[in-house]
C-alpha positions, 0 to 999 in steps of 0.5 A: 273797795271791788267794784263788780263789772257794769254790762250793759245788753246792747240797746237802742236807747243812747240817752237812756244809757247815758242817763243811767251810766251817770246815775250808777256813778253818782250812786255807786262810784268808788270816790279817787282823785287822780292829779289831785281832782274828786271823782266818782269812778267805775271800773270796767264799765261799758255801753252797747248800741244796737243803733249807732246812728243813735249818736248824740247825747242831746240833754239840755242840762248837757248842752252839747255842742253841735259844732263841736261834734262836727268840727272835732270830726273834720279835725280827726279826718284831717289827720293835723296834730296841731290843735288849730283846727280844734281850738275855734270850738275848745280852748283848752286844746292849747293848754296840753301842747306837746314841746313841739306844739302838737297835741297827740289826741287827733286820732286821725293821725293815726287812722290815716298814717300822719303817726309814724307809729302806726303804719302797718306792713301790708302786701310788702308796703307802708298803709294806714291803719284805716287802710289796713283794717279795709285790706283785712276785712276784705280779704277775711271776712271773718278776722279778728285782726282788724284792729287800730291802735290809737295809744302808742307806747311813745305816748308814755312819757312823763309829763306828758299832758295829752294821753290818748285816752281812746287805747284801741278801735276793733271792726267785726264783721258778723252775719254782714254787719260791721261791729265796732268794739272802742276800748277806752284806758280812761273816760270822763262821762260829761266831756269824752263819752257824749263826744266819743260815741259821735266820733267813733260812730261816724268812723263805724259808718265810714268804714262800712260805707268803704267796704260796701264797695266790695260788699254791697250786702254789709250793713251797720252793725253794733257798737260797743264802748269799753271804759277801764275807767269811767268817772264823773269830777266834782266840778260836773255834779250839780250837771249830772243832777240835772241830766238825771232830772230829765224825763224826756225821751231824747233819742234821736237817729240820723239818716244813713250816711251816703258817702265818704270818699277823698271828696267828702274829706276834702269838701269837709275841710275846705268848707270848714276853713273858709267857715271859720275864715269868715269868722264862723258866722251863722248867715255865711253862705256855705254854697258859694265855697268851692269845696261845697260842691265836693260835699254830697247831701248828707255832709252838706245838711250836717254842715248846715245844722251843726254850723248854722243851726239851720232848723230845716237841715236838722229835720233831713239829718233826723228825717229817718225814724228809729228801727229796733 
């Protein structure tokens, strides 16, 4: 069976696509089951955003978590390959363990140079990818080389139970905006695609804020999202029912970030561990952690929302309205 390539024109609405993403699944998925589990499956499928802060897939029947958006953020940008600051939101971080206790899917690892892989040769010395993207872009405005690689061929091994599913993040800066291209070797609809597009929009908007340094004109761009393959397992049916079911207009756009810079890397993770060191209580008084005063107002009513469900923060977080 040939399944026709799925190209969705870029769009405002992330719920609707998501909606309608899981409605050509369960219509026109090709059925596989690949390690033994029923799928539902589109080859070649891809989603376009014109508004990247339009980030969070929010259908109840989902019930995305908004600690774990978060903390799997502040776990990326910590660049740790071992789980333990992602096991407090998802469990099943520890079952894919490496032999040596790490798992290979904290993508900061390659990002910020933790994977001895993904260092790049730039003016004569050793740099992030991150880094390196930023050199790129500076230097060329126009490349087509600004690129991260996040699956490496050392990942290929057999046995392996992590297997980045993310194969490379691309950054285009056209008409001063930065375009982000994610292109994905495989991706699960219910439990990677509503987490990625979070993760890597925020690294768009990172990145843009980064380059803005030197050039103040640029602005957020596209962002488009790759999946060789996109699929649905049967255990996730009755939900997609459920996600079909809604018909609310759940769009929703977060306010501009404001800053990302080495205090916000430090504040996130220093406000995260005393948070989780408290036993990650709702009422924890986040303003009395040092590290909170590295935090500026966006990350702190991030915190706030995600972390303690605080209803106010959410109106500041969402207080900017959509702009086609």
């Amino acid at each position: 069976m040939t399944v026709d390539t799925h190209q969705i024109q870029p769009s405002f609405e992330l719920n609707a696509d998501y909606q309608r993403a899981i409605s050509d699944l369960m219509t026109h998925g090709f059925e596989s089951s690949p390690r033994g589990q029923l799928t539902k499956e589109i080859l070649n499928y891809n989603f376009s955003l014109t508004n990247p802060r339009n980030r969070i897939v929010n259908f109840p029947a989902r019930k995305t978590s908004l600690k774990y958006l978060l903390g799997e953020f502040i776990w990326y940008i910590s660049g740790d390959a071992d789980p333990k600051g992602i096991l407090p939101y998802a469990k099943f971080w520890d079952s894919i363990r490496n032999p040596d206790g790490t798992v290979n899917s904290n993508y900061g690892t390659c990002l910020f140079g933790r994977h001895k892989e993904s260092l790049v040769t730039r003016n004569s010395e050793k740099m992030s990818q991150w880094n390196a993207v930023i050199d790129i872009l500076k230097k060329d405005v126009d490349s087509r080389q600004a690129i991260v690689n996040i699956h490496m061929p050392s990942d290929r091994w057999e046995g392996n139970k992590d297997v980045p599913c993310t194969i490379s993040l691309q950054f285009f800066i056209r008409d001063w905006r930065l375009h982000m291209i994610v292109t994905m070797r495989s991706n699960d609809v219910i439990m990677g695609t509503s987490n990625d597009i979070f993760q890597f929009t925020m690294l768009q908007e990172a990145l843009a804020l980064e380059l803005r340094k030197t050039m103040p004109a640029l602005e957020l761009g596209y962002y488009y999202h790759n999946a060789g393959s996109l699929h649905i397992y049967e255990r996730h049916f009755e939900m997609a029912k459920g996600i079909l079911a809604d018909t609310r207009k759940l769009e929703m756009s977060m306010r501009p970030m404001d800053s990302f810079d080495d205090n916000v890397l430090t504040g996130l993770v220093g406000v995260e561990a005393a948070w989780q060191a408290s036993g990650a209580k709702e009422d924890f008084d986040f303003t009395q952690v040092g590290a909170w005063k590295l935090l500026t107002p966006y990350w702190q009513d991030l915190v706030l929302m995600c972390f303690a469900n605080d209803h106010e923060a959410m109106h500041r977080v969402f207080a900017i309205p959509h702009e086609e």
